[in-house]
C-alpha positions in Angstrom: 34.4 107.9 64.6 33.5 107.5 61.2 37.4 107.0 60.0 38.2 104.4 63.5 39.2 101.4 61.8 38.1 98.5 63.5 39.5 94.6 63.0 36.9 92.2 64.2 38.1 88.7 64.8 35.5 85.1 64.2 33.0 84.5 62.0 29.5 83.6 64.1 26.5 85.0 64.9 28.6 86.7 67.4 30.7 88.8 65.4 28.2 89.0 62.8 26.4 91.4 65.7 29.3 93.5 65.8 29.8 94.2 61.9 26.1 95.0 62.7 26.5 96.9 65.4 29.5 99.0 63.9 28.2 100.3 60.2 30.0 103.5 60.6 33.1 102.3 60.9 36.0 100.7 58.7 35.7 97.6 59.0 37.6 94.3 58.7 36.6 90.9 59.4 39.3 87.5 60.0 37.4 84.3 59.7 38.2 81.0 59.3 35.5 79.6 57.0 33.6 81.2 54.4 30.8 79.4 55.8 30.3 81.8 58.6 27.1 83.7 59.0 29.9 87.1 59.5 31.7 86.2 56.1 28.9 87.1 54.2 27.9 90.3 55.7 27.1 93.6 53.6 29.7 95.1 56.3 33.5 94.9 56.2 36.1 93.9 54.3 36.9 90.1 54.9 40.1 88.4 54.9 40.3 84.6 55.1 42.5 83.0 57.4 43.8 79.5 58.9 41.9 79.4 62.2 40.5 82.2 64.7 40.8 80.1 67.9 44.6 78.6 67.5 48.0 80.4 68.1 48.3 81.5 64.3 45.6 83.9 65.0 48.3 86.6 66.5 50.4 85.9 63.1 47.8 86.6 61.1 47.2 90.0 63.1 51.1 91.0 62.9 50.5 90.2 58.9 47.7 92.7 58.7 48.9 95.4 60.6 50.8 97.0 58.2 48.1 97.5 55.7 46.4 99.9 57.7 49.8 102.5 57.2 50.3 103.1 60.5 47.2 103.6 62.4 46.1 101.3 65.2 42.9 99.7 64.7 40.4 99.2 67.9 40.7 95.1 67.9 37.2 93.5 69.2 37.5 89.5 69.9 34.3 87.2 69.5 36.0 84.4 70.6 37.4 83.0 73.9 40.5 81.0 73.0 40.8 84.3 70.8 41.3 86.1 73.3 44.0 83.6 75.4 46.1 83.8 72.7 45.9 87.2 71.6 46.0 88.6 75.6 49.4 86.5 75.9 51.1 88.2 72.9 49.7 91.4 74.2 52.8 93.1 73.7 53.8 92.2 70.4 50.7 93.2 69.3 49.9 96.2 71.1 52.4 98.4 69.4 49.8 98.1 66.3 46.3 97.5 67.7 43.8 99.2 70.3 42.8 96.8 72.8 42.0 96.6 76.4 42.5 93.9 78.6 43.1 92.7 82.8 46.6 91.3 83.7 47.0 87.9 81.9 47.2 85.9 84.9 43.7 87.3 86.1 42.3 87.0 82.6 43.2 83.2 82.6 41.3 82.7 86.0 37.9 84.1 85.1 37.8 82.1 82.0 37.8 79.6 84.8 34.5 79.1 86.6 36.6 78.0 89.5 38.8 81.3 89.2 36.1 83.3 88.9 34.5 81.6 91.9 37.7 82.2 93.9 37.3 85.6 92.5 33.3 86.5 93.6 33.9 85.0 97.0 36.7 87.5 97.7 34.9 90.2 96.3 32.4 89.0 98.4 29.7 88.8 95.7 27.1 86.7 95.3 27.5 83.3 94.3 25.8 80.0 94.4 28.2 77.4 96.6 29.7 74.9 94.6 32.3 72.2 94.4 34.9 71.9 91.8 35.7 68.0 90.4 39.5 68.0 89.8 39.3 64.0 90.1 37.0 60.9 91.7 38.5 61.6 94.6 36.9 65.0 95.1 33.4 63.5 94.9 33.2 63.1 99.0 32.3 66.6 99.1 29.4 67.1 97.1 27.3 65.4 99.6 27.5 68.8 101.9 25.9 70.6 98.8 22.0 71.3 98.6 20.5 69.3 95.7 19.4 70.1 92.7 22.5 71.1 91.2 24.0 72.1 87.8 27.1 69.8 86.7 29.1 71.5 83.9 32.7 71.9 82.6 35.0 74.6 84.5 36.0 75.7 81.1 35.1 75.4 77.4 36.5 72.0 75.6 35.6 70.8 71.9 36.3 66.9 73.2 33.9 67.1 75.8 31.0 68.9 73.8 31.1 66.3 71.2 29.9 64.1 73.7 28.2 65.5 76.3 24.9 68.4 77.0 26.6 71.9 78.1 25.2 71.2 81.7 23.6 68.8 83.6 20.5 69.4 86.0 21.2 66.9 88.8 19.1 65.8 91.6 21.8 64.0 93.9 25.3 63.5 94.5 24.9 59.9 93.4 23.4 61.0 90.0 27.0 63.1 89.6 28.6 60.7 90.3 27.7 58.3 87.6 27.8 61.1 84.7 31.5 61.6 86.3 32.4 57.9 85.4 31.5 59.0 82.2 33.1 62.4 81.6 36.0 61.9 83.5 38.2 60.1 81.0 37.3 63.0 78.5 37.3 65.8 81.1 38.3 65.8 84.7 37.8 69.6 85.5 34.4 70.0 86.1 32.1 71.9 88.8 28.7 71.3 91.0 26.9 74.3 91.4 23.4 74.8 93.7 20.7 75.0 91.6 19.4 78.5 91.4 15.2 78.2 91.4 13.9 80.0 88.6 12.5 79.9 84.9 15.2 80.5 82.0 13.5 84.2 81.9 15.1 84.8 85.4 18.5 84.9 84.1 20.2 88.2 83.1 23.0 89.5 81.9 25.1 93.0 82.5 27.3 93.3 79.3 30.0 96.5 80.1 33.1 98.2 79.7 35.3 99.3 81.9 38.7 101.8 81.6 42.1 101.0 82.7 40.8 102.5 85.9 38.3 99.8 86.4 36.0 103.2 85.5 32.4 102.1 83.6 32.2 103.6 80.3 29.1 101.8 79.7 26.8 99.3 80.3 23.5 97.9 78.8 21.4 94.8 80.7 19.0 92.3 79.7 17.8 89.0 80.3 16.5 86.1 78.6 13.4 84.5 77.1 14.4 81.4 76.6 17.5 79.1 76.4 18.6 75.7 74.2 18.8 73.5 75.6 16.1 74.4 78.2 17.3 75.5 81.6 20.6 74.6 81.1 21.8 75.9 77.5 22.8 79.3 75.8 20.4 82.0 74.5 17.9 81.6 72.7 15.7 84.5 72.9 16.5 87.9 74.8 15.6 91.1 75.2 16.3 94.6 77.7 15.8 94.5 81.4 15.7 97.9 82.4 14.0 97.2 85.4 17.3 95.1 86.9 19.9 97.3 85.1 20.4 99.6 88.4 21.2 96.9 90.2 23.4 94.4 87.9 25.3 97.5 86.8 26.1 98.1 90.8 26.7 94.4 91.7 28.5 94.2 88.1 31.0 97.3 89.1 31.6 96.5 92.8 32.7 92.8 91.6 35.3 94.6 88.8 36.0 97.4 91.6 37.3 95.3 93.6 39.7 92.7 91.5 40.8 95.7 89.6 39.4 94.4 86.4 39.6 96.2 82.8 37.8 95.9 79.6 35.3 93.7 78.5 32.6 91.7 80.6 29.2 90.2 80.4 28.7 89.2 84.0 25.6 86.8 83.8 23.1 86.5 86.7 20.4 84.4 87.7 17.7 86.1 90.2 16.8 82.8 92.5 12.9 83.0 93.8 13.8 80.9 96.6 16.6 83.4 97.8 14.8 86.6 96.8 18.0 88.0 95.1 20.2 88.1 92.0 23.2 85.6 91.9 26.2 86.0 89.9 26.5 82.5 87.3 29.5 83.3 85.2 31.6 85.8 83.3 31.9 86.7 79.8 35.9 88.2 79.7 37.8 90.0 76.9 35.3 89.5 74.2 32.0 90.2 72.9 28.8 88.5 73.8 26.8 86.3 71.7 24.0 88.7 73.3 25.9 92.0 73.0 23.4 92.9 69.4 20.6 93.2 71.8 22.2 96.3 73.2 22.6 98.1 70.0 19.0 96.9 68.8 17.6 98.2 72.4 19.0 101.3 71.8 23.0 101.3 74.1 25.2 101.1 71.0 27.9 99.3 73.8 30.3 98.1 71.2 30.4 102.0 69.5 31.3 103.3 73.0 34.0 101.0 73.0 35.0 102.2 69.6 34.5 105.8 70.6 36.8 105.4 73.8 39.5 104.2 71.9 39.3 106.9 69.3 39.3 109.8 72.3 35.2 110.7 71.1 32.7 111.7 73.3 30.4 108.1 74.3 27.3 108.4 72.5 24.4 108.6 73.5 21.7 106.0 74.9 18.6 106.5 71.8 15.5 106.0 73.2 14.4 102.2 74.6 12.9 100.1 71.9 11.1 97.0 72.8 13.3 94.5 70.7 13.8 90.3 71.2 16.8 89.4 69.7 16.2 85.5 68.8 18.9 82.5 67.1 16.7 81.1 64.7 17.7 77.4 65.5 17.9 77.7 68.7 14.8 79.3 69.8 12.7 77.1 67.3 13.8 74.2 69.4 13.4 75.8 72.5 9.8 76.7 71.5 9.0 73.0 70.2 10.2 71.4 73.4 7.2 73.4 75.5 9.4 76.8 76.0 6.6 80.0 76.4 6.2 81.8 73.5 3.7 84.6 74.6 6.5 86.5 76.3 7.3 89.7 75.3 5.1 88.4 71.5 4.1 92.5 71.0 7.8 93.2 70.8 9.7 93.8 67.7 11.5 90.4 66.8 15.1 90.3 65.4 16.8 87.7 64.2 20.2 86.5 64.9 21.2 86.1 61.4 18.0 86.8 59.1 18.4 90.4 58.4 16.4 92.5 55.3 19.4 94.8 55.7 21.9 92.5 55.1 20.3 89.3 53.5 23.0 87.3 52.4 23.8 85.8 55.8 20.0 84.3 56.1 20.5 83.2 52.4 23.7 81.4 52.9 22.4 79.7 55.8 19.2 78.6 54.6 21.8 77.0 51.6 23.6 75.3 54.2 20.2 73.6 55.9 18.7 72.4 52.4 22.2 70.7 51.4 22.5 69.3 55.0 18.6 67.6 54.4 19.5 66.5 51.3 22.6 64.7 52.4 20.8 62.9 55.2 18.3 61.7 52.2 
């Protein structure tokens, strides 16, 4: 494993995990700014190019295959249009790259959270009901649903997060309706979803792999602390859940068993306390996890698995379980000044997302960037 040469693909906190995660391997980072937390990393070799989430990106990996003389690099994706673009010129690229991935059509879909939806139900897992908003005309049947609800996007979109939260907690049908007027001219796909009852602490996540056999090579689960925004926003704080892992792994596998998925996932639950059970929110397909470092740090080196499958080594071994929060610096800070508890999990070892004694430059650069933002605002 020590000679696998691995290309990892973004710059953010995300892939900054994986350069992390992967010390004993060769690596080599493509990013698009050298801004990025990843850029500055201790780890890798770096190579600057046009943009990491547009068509060019599978250029730019055609260009760089031949400097590694003929072996085929394990190729790990941070990002999700990444992974659109790279999964339809699959073939062009596979000849020179190590990579796993579903059937394009299927990949497409559960970027979807109305294909994966369509997906759960006939896997028959569990899912909260929701409606999907194609236009006004679909808002007739979100008056069957029980309220409150979340209201968010089907799919990532740069317009529509310029201007509006991630999601929406919503207490009636007439309260989506008036954020509709709203979002719709920006973006009409969006879905209402029933409210799963619970603090942000009650949502986990499975992150896996899984063979061209839909076989699990590994998996690793946790679950959050706390999220930004609150209730409705993306980590902020996480740690293991060993208690739950039996079962997400199980619910996790039986949902890939039975669409025949491949590679990648982070399937992302939500137990509800007025249910009594774990629900399935959304999946994570293709590409790391923002939260796959938490893993590693916990002890289930996931992404060297991955590494170790494609090189034909044996998977190595879970280490012991540390107690370890993986935090995002901004994010958590504002989740913990708008009333978020700090007291969970305190006597844990705490990680940060980009501060690291062991590779400092990141936390440097970005403390840089936060002084010359102030002092442009002065």
């Amino acid at each position: 494993m020590q000679r696998t040469q691995v290309v990892v693909v973004g710059g953010s906190a995300n892939a900054l995990g994986v350069l992390r995660s992967l010390p004993h391997c060769q690596l080599t980072l493509l990013c698009d700014s050298p801004n990025a937390p990843a850029w500055h990393s201790r780890f890798g070799q770096k190579k600057l190019v046009a943009d990491t989430k547009a068509p060019g990106i599978v250029q730019d990996l055609l260009a760089l295959a031949p400097t590694f003389a003929g072996v085929k690099p394990v190729l790990l994706l941070t990002e999700e249009k990444t992974v659109l673009h790279v999964s339809a010129a699959r073939d062009a690229l596979a000849p020179f790259y190590q990579f796993l991935f579903c059937p394009h059509p299927q990949l497409v879909a559960l970027q979807s959270k109305e294909g994966f939806a369509e997906a759960a139900q006939q896997a028959g897992s569990p899912v909260p009901q929701g409606v999907v908003l194609h236009s006004s005309a679909d808002l007739a049947a979100i008056a069957a649903l029980q309220y409150p609800c979340v209201f968010k996007p089907l799919e990532q979109n740069e317009a529509y997060s310029r201007k509006f939260k991630k999601a929406y907690k919503v207490q009636s049908a007439a309260e989506v309706a008036t954020l509709y007027q709203q979002i719709e001219p920006v973006l009409s796909e969006m879905i209402v979803q029933e409210w799963l009852e619970g603090p942000d602490s009650a949502i986990y996540f499975c992150l896996a792999f899984y063979d061209q056999h839909s076989k699990l090579v590994q998996s690793f689960t946790g679950r959050k602390l706390r999220s930004w925004p609150l209730q409705v926003g993306g980590t902020a704080a996480c740690t293991s859940a060993p208690e739950a892992a039996a079962e997400l792994e199980t619910l996790t596998t039986q949902f890939v068993s039975a669409i025949g998925y491949t590679g990648l996932i982070g399937m992302e639950f939500k137990f509800d306390a007025n249910r009594g059970g774990y629900y399935m929110i959304e999946p994570t397909v293709g590409r790391t996890d923002y939260q796959h470092e938490i893993a590693t740090l916990s002890g289930t080196n996931l992404l060297a698995a991955i590494v170790a499958f494609f090189a034909g080594e044996p998977t190595p071994a879970v280490r012991a379980h540390n107690n370890v929060v993986w935090f995002d610096e901004i994010a958590d800070a504002n989740a913990l000044a708008h009333g978020a508890p700090a007291d969970q999990c305190s006597d844990y070892t705490q990680v940060a997302a980009v501060r690291r004694l062991t590779d400092p430059l990141p936390g440097i650069q970005a403390l840089l960037q936060r002084i010359k933002r102030r002092f442009k605002r002065l």
